[in-house]
Biopython code that builds the backbone (N, CA, C, O; Angstrom):
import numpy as np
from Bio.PDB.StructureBuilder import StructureBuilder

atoms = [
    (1, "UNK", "N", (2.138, -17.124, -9.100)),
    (1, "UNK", "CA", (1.621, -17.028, -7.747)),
    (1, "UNK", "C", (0.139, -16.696, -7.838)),
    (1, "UNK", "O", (-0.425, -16.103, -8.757)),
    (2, "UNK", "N", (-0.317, -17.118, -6.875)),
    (2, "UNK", "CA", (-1.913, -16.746, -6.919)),
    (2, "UNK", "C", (-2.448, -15.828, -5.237)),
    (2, "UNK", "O", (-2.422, -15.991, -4.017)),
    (3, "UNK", "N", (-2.911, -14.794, -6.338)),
    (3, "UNK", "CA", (-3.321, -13.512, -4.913)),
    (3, "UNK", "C", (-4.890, -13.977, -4.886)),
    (3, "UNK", "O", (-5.635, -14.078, -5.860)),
    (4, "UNK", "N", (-5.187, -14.227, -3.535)),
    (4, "UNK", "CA", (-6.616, -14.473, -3.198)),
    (4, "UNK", "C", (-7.011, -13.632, -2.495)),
    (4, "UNK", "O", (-6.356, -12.999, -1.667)),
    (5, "UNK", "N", (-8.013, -13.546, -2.725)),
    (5, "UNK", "CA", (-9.203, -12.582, -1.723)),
    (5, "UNK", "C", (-10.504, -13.013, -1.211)),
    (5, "UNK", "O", (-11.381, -13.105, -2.069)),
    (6, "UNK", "N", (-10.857, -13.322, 0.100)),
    (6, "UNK", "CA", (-12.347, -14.376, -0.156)),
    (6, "UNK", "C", (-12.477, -13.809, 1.933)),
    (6, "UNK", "O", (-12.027, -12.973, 2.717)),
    (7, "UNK", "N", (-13.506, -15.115, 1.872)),
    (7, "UNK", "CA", (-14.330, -14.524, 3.536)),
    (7, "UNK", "C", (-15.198, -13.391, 3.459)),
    (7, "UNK", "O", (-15.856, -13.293, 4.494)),
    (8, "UNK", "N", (-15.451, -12.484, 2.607)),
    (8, "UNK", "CA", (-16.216, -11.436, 2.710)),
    (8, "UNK", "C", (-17.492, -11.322, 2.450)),
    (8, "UNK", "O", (-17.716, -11.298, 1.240)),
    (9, "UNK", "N", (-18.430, -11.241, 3.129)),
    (9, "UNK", "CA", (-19.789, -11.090, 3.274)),
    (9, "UNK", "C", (-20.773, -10.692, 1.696)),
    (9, "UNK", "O", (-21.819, -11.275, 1.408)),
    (10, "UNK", "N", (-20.274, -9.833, 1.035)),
    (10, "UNK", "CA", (-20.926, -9.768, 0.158)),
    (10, "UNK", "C", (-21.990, -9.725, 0.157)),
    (10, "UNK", "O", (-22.501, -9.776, 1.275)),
    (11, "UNK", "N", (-22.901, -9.616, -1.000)),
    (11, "UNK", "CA", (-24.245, -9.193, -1.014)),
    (11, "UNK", "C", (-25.090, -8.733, -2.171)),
    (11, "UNK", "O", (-24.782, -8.788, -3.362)),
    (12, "UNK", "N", (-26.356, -8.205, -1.568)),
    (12, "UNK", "CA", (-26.863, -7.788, -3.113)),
    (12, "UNK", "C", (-26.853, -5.945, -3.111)),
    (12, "UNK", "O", (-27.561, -5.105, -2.556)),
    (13, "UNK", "N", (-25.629, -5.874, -4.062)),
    (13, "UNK", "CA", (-26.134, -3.916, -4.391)),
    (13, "UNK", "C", (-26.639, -3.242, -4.258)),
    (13, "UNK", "O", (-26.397, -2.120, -3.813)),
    (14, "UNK", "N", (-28.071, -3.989, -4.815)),
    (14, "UNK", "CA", (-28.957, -2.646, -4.171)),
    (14, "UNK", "C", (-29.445, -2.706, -2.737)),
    (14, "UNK", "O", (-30.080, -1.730, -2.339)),
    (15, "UNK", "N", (-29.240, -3.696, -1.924)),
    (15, "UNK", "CA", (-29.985, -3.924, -0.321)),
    (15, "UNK", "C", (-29.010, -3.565, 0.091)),
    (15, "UNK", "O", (-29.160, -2.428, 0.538)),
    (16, "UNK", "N", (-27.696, -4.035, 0.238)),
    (16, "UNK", "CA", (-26.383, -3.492, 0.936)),
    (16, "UNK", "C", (-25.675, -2.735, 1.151)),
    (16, "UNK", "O", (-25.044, -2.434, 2.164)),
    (17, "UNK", "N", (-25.754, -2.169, -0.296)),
    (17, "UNK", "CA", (-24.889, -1.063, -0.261)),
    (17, "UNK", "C", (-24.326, 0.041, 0.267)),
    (17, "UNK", "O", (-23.189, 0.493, 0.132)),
    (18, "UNK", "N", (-25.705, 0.607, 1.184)),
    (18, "UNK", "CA", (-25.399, 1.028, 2.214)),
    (18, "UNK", "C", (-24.273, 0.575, 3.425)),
    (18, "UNK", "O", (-23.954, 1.477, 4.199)),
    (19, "UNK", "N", (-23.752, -0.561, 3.599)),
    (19, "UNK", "CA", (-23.763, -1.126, 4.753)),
    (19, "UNK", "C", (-21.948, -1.374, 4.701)),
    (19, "UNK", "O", (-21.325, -2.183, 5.388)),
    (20, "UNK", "N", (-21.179, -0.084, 3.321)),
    (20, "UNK", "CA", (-20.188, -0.099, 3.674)),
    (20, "UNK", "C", (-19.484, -1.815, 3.534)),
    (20, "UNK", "O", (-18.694, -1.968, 4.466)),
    (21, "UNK", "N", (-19.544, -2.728, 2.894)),
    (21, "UNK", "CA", (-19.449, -3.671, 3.214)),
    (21, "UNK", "C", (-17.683, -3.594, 1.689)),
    (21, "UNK", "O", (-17.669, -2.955, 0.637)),
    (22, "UNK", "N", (-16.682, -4.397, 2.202)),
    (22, "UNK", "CA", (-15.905, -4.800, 1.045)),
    (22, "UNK", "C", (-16.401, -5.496, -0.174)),
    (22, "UNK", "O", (-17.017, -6.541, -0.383)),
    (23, "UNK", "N", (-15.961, -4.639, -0.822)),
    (23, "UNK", "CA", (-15.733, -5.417, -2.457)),
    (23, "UNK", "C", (-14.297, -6.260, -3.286)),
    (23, "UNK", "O", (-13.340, -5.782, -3.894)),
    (24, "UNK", "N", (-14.624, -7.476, -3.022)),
    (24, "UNK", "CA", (-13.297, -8.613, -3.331)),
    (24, "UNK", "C", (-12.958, -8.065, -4.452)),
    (24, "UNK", "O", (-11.737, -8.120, -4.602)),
    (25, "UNK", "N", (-13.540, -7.525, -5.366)),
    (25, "UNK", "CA", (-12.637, -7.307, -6.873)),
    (25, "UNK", "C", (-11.753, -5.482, -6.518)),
    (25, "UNK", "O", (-10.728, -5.213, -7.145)),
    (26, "UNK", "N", (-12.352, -4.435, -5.473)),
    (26, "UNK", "CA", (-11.784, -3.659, -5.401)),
    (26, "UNK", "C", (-10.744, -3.841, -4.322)),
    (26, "UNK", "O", (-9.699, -3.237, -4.564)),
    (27, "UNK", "N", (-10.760, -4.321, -3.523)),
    (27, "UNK", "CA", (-9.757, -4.989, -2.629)),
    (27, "UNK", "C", (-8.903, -5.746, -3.256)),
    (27, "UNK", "O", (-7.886, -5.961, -2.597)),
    (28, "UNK", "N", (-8.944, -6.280, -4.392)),
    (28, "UNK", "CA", (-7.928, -6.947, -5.058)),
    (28, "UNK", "C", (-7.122, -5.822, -6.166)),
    (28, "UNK", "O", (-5.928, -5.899, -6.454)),
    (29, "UNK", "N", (-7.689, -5.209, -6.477)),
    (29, "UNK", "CA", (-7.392, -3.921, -7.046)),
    (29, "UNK", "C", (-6.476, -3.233, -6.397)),
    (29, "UNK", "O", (-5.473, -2.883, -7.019)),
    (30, "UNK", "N", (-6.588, -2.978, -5.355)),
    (30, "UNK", "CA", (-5.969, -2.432, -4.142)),
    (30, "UNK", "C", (-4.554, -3.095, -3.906)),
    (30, "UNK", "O", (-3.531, -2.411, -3.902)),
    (31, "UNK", "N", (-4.550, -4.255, -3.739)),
    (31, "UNK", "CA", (-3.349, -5.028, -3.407)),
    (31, "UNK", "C", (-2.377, -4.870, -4.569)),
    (31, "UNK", "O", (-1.462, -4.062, -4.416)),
    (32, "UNK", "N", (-2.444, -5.378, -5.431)),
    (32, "UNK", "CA", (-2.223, -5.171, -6.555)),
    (32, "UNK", "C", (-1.605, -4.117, -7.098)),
    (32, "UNK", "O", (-0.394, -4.155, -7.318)),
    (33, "UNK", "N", (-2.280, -3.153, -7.353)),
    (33, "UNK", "CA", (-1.703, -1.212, -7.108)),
    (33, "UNK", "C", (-0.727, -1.605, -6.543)),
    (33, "UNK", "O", (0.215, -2.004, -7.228)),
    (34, "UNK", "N", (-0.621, -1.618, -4.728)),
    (34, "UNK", "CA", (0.684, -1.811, -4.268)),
    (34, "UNK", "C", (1.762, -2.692, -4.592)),
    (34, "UNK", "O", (2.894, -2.261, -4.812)),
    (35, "UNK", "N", (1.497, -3.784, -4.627)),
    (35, "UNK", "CA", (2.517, -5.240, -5.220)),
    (35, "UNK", "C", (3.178, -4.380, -6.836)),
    (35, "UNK", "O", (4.387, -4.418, -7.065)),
    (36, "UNK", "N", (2.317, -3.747, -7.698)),
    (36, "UNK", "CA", (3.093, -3.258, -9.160)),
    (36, "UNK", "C", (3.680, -1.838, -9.013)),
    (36, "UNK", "O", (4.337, -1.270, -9.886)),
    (37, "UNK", "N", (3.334, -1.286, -7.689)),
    (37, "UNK", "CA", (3.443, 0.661, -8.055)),
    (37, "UNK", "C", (5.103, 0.506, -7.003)),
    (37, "UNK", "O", (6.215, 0.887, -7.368)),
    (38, "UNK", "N", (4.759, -0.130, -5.742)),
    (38, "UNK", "CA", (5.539, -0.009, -4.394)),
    (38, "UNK", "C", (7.040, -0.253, -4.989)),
    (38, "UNK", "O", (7.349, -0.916, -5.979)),
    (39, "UNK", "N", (7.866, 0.464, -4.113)),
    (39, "UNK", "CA", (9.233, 0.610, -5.109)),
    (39, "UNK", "C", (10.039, -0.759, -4.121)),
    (39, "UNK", "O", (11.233, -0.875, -4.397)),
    (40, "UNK", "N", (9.668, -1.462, -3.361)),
    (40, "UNK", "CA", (9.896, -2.692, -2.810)),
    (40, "UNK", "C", (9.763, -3.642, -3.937)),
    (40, "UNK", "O", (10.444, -4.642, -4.166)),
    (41, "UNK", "N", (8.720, -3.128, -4.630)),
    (41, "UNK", "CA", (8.567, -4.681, -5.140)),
    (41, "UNK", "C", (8.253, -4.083, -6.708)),
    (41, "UNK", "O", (7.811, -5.030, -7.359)),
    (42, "UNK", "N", (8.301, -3.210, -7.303)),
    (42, "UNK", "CA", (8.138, -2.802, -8.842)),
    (42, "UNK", "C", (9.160, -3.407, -9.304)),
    (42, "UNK", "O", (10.311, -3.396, -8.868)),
    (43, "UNK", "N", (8.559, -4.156, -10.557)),
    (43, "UNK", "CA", (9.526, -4.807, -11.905)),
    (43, "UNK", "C", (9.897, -6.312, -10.762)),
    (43, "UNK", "O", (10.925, -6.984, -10.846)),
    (44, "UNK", "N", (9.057, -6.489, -10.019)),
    (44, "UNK", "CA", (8.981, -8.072, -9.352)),
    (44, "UNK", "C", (7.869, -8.551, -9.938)),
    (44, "UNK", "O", (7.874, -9.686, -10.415)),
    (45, "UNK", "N", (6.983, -7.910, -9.976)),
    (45, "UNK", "CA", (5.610, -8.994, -10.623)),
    (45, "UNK", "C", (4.841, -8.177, -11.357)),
    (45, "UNK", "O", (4.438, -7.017, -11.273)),
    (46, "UNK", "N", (4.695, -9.484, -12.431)),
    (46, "UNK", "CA", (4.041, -9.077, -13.530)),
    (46, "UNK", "C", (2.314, -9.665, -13.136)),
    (46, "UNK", "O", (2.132, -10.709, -12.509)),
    (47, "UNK", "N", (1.099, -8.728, -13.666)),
    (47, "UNK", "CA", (-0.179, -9.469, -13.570)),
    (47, "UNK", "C", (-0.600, -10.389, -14.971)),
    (47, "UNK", "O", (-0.476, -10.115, -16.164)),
    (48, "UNK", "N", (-1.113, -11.514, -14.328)),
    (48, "UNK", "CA", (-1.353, -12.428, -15.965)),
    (48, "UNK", "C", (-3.024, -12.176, -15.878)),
    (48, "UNK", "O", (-3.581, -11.763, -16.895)),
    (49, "UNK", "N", (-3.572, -12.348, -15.036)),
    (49, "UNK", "CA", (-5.038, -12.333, -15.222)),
    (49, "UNK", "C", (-5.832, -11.850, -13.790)),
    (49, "UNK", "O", (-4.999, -11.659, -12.904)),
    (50, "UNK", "N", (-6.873, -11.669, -13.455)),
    (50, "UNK", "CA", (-7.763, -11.145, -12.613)),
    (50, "UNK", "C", (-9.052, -11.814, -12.701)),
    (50, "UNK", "O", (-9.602, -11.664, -13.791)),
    (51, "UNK", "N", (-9.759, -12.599, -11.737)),
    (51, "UNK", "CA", (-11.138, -13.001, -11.817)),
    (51, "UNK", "C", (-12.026, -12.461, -10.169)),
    (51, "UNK", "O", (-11.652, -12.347, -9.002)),
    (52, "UNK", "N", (-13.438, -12.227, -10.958)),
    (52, "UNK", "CA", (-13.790, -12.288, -9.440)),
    (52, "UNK", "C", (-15.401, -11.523, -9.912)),
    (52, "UNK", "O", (-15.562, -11.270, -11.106)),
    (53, "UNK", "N", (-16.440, -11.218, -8.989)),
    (53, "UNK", "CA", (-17.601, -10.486, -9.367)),
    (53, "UNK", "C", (-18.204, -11.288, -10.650)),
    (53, "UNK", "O", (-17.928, -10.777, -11.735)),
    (54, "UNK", "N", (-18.748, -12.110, -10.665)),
    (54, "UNK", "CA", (-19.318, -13.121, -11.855)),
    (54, "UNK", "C", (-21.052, -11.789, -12.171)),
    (54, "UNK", "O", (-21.418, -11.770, -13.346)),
    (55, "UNK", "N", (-21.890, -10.875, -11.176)),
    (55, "UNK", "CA", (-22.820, -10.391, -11.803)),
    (55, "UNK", "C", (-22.821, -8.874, -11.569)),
    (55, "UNK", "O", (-21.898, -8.315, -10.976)),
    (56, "UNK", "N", (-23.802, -8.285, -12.014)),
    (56, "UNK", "CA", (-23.498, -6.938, -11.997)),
    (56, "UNK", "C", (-24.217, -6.281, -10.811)),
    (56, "UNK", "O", (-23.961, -5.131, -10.453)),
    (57, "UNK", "N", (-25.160, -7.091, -10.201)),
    (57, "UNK", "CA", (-25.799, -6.783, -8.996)),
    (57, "UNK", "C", (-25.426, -6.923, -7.859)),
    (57, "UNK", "O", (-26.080, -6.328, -7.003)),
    (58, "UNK", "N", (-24.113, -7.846, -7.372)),
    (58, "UNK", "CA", (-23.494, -8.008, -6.401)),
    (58, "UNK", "C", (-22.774, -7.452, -5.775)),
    (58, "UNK", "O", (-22.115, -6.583, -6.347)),
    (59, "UNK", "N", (-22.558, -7.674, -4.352)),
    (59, "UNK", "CA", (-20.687, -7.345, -4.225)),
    (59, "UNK", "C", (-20.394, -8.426, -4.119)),
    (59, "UNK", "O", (-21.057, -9.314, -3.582)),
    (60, "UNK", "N", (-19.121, -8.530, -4.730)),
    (60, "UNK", "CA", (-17.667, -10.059, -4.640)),
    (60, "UNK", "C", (-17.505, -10.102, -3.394)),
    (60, "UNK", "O", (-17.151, -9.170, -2.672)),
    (61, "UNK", "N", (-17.834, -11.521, -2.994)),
    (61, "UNK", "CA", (-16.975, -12.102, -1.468)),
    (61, "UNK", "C", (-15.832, -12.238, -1.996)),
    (61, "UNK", "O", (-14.982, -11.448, -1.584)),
    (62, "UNK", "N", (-15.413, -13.214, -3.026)),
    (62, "UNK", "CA", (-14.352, -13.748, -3.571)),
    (62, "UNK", "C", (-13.542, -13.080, -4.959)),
    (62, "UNK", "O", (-14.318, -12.931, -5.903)),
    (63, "UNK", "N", (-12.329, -12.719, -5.195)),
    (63, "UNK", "CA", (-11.499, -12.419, -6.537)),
    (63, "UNK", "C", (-10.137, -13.208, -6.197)),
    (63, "UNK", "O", (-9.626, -13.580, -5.141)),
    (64, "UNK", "N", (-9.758, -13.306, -7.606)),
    (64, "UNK", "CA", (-8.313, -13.750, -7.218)),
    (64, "UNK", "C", (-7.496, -13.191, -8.496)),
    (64, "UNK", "O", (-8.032, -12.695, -9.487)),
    (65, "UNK", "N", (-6.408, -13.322, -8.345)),
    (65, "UNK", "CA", (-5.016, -12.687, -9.611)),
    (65, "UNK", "C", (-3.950, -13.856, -9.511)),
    (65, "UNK", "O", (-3.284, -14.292, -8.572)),
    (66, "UNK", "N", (-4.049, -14.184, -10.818)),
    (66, "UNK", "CA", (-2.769, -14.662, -11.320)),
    (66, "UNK", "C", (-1.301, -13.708, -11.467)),
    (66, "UNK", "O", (-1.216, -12.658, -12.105)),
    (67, "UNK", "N", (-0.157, -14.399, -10.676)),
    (67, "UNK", "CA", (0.785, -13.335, -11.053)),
    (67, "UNK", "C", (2.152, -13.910, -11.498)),
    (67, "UNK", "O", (2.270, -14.988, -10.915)),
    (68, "UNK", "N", (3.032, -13.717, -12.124)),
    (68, "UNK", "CA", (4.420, -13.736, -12.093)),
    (68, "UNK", "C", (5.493, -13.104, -11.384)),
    (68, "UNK", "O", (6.122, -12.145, -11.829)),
    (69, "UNK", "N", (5.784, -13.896, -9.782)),
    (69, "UNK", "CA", (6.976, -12.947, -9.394)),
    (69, "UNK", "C", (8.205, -13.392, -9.230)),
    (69, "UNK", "O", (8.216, -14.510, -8.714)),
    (70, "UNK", "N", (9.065, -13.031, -9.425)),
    (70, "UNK", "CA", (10.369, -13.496, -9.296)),
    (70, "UNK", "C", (10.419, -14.148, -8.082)),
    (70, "UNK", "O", (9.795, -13.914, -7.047)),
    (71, "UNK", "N", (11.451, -15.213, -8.403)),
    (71, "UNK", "CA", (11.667, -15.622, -6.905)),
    (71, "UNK", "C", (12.705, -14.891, -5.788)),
    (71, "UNK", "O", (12.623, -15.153, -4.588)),
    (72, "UNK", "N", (13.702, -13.931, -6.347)),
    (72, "UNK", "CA", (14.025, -13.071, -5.310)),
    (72, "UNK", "C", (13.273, -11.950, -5.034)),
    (72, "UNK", "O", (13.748, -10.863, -4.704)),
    (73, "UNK", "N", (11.636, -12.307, -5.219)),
    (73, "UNK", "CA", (10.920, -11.246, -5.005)),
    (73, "UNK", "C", (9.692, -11.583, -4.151)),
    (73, "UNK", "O", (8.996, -10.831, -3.468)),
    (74, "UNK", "N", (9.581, -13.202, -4.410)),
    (74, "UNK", "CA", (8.374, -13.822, -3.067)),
    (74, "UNK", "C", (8.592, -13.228, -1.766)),
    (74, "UNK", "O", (7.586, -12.658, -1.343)),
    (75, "UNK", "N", (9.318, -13.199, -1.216)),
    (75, "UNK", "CA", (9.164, -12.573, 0.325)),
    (75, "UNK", "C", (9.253, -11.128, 0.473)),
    (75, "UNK", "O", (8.996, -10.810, 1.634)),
    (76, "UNK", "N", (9.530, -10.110, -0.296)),
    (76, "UNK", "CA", (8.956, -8.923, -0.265)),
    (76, "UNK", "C", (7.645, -8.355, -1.127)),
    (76, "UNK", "O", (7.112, -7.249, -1.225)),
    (77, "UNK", "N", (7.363, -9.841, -1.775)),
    (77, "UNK", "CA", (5.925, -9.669, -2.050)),
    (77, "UNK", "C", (5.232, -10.037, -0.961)),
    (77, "UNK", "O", (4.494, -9.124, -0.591)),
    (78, "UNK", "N", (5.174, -10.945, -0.337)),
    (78, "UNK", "CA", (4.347, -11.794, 0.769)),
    (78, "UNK", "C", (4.389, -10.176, 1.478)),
    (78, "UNK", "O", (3.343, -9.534, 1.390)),
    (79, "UNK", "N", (5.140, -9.766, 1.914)),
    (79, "UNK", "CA", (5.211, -8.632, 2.944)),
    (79, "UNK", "C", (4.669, -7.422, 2.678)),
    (79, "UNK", "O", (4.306, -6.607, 3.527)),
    (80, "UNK", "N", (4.604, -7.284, 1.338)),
    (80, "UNK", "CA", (3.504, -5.944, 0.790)),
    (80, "UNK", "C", (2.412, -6.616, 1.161)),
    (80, "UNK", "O", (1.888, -6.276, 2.222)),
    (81, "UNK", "N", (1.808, -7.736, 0.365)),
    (81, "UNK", "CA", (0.199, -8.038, 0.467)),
    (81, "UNK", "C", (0.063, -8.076, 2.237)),
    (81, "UNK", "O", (-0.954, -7.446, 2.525)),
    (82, "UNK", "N", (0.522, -8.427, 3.074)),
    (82, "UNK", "CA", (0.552, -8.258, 4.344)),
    (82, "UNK", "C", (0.140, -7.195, 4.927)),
    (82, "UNK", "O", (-1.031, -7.068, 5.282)),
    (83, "UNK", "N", (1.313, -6.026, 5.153)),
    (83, "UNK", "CA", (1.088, -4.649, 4.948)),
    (83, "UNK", "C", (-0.297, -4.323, 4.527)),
    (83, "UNK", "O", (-1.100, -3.768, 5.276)),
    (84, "UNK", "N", (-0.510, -4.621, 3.516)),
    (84, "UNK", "CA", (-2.152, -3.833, 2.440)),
    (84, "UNK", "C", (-3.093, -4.439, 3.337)),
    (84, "UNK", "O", (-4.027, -3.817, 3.844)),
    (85, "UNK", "N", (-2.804, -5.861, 3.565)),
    (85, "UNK", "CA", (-3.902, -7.135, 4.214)),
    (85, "UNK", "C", (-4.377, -6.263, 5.943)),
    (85, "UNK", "O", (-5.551, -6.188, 6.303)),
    (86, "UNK", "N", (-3.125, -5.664, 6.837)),
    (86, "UNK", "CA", (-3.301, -5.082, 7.500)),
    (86, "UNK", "C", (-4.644, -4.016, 7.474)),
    (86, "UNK", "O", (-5.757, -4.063, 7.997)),
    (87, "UNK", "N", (-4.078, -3.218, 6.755)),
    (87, "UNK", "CA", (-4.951, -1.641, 6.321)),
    (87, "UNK", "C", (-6.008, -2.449, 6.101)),
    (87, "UNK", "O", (-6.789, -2.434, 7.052)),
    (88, "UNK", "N", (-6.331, -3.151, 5.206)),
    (88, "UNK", "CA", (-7.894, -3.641, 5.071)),
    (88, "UNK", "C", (-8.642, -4.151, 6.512)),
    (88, "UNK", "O", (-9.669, -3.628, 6.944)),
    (89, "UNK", "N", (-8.161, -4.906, 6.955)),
    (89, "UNK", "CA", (-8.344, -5.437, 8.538)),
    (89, "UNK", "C", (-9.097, -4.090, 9.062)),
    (89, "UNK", "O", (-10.293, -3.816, 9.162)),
    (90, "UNK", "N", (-8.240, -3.565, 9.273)),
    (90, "UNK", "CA", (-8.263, -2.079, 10.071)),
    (90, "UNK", "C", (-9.422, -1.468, 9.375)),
    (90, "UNK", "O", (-10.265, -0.954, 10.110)),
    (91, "UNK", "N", (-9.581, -1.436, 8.352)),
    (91, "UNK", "CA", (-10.735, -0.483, 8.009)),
    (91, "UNK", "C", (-11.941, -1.508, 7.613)),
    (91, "UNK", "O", (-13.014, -0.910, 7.521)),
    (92, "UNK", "N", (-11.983, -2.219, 7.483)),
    (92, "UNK", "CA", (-12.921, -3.292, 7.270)),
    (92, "UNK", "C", (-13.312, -4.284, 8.974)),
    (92, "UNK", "O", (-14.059, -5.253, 9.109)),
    (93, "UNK", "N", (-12.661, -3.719, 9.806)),
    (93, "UNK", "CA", (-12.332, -5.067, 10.758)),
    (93, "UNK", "C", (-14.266, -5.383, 11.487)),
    (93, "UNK", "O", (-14.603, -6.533, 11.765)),
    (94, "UNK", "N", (-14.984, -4.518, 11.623)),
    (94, "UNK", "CA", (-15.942, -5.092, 12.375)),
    (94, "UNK", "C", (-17.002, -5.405, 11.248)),
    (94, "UNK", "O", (-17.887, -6.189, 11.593)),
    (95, "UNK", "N", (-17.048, -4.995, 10.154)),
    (95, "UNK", "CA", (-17.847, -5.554, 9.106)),
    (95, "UNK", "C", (-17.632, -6.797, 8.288)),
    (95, "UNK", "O", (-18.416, -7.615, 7.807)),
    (96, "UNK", "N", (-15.975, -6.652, 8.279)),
    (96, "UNK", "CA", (-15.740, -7.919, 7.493)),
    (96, "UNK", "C", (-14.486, -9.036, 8.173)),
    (96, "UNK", "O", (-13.341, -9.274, 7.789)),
    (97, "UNK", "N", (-15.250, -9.540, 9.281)),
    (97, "UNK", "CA", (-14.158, -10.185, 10.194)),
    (97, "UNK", "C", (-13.561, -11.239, 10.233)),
    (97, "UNK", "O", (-12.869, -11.651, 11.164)),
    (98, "UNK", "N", (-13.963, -12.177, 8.402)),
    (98, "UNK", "CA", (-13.523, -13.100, 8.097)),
    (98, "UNK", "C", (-12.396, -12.532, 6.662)),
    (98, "UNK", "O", (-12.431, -13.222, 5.644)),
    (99, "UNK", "N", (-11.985, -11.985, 6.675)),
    (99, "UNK", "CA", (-11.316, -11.287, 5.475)),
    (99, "UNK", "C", (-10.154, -12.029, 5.571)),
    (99, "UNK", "O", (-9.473, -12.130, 6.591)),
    (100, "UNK", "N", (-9.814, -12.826, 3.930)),
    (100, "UNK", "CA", (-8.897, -13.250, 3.998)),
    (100, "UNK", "C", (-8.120, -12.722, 2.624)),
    (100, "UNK", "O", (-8.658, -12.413, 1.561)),
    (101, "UNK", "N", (-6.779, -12.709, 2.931)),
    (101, "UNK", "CA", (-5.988, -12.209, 1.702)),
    (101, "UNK", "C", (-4.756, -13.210, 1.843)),
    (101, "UNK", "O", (-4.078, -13.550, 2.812)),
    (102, "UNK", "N", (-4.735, -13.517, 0.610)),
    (102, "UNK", "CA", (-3.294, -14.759, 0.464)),
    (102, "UNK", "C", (-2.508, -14.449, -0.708)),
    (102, "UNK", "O", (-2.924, -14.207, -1.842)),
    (103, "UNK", "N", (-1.124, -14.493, -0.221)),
    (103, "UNK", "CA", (-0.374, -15.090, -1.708)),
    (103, "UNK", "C", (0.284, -16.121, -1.867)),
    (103, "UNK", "O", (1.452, -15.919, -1.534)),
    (104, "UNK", "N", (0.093, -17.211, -2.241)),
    (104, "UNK", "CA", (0.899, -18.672, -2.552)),
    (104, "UNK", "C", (1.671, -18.587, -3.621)),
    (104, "UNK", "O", (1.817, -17.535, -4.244)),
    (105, "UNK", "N", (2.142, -19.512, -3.878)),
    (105, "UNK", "CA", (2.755, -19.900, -4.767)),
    (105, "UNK", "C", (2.321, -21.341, -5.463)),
    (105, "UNK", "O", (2.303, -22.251, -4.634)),
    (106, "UNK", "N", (1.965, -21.743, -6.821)),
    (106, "UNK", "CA", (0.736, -22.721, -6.806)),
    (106, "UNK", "C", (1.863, -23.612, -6.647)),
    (106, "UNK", "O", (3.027, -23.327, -6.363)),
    (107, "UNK", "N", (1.201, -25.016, -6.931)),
    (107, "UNK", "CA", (2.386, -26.101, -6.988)),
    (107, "UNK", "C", (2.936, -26.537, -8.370)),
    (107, "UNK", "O", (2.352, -26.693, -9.443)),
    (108, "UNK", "N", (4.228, -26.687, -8.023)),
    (108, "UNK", "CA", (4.889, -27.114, -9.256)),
    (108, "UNK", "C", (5.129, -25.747, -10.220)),
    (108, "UNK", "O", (5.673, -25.765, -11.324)),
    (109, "UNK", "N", (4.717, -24.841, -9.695)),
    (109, "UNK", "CA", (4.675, -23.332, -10.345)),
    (109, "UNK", "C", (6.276, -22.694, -10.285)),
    (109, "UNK", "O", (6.575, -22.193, -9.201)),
    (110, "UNK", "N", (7.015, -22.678, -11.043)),
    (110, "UNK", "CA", (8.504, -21.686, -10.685)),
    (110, "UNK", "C", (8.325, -20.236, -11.063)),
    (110, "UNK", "O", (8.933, -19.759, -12.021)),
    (111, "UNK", "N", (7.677, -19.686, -10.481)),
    (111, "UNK", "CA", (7.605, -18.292, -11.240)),
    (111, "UNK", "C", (8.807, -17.609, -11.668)),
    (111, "UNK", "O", (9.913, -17.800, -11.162)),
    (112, "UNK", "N", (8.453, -16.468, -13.016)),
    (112, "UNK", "CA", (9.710, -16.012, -13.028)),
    (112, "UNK", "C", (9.240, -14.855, -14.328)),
    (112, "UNK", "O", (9.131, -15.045, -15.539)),
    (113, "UNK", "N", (9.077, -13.912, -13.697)),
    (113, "UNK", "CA", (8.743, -12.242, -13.796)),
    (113, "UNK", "C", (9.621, -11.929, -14.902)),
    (113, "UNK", "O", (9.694, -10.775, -15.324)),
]
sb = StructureBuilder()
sb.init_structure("model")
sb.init_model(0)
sb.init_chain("A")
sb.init_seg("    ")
for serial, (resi, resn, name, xyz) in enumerate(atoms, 1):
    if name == "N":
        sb.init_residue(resn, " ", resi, " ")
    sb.init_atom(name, np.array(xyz, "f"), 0.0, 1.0, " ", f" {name:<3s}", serial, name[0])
structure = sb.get_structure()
């Protein structure tokens, strides 16, 4: 499955930083935590990889995670990242009002945790 994170304004570190703005690689961090810790969905998905933040001066609009989840575990995964996707909304909502968080399933992909 692939966890996305993108829409977010981003910027440069040192001009922005102030400005409270999301960070796609800690927001993906975030989701994540919940999807492996949450007792809904622990020992459903495994993480294969993490990309996102390509320099050291930025903040990430965009990260994403590769994952392995069972398939009797896609729809109480979809419903954690939801949940989390919420809380971010909410605390991000007038700064970052394009915030998007996804979990698919790629194609032709059978996952299996």
């Amino acid at each position: 499955a692939l966890l996305s994170v993108g829409g977010l304004v981003g910027g440069h570190s040192g001009a922005e930083i102030h400005k409270y703005q999301a960070n796609a690689v800690k927001v993906i961090a975030r989701v994540l935590a919940a999807l492996l810790s949450r007792e809904e969905t622990a020992g459903l998905c495994r993480l294969v990889d993490v990309a996102g933040g390509d320099k050291h001066n930025v903040i990430p609009r965009e990260s994403e995670a590769r994952l392995l989840v069972r398939q009797d575990g896609l729809d109480k995964a979809r419903e954690v990242v939801e949940a989390v996707k919420a809380d971010i909304v909410r605390e991000y909502g007038e700064l970052e009002k394009s915030i998007d968080i996804t979990l698919t399933v790629e194609e032709g992909q059978d996952d299996a945790a």
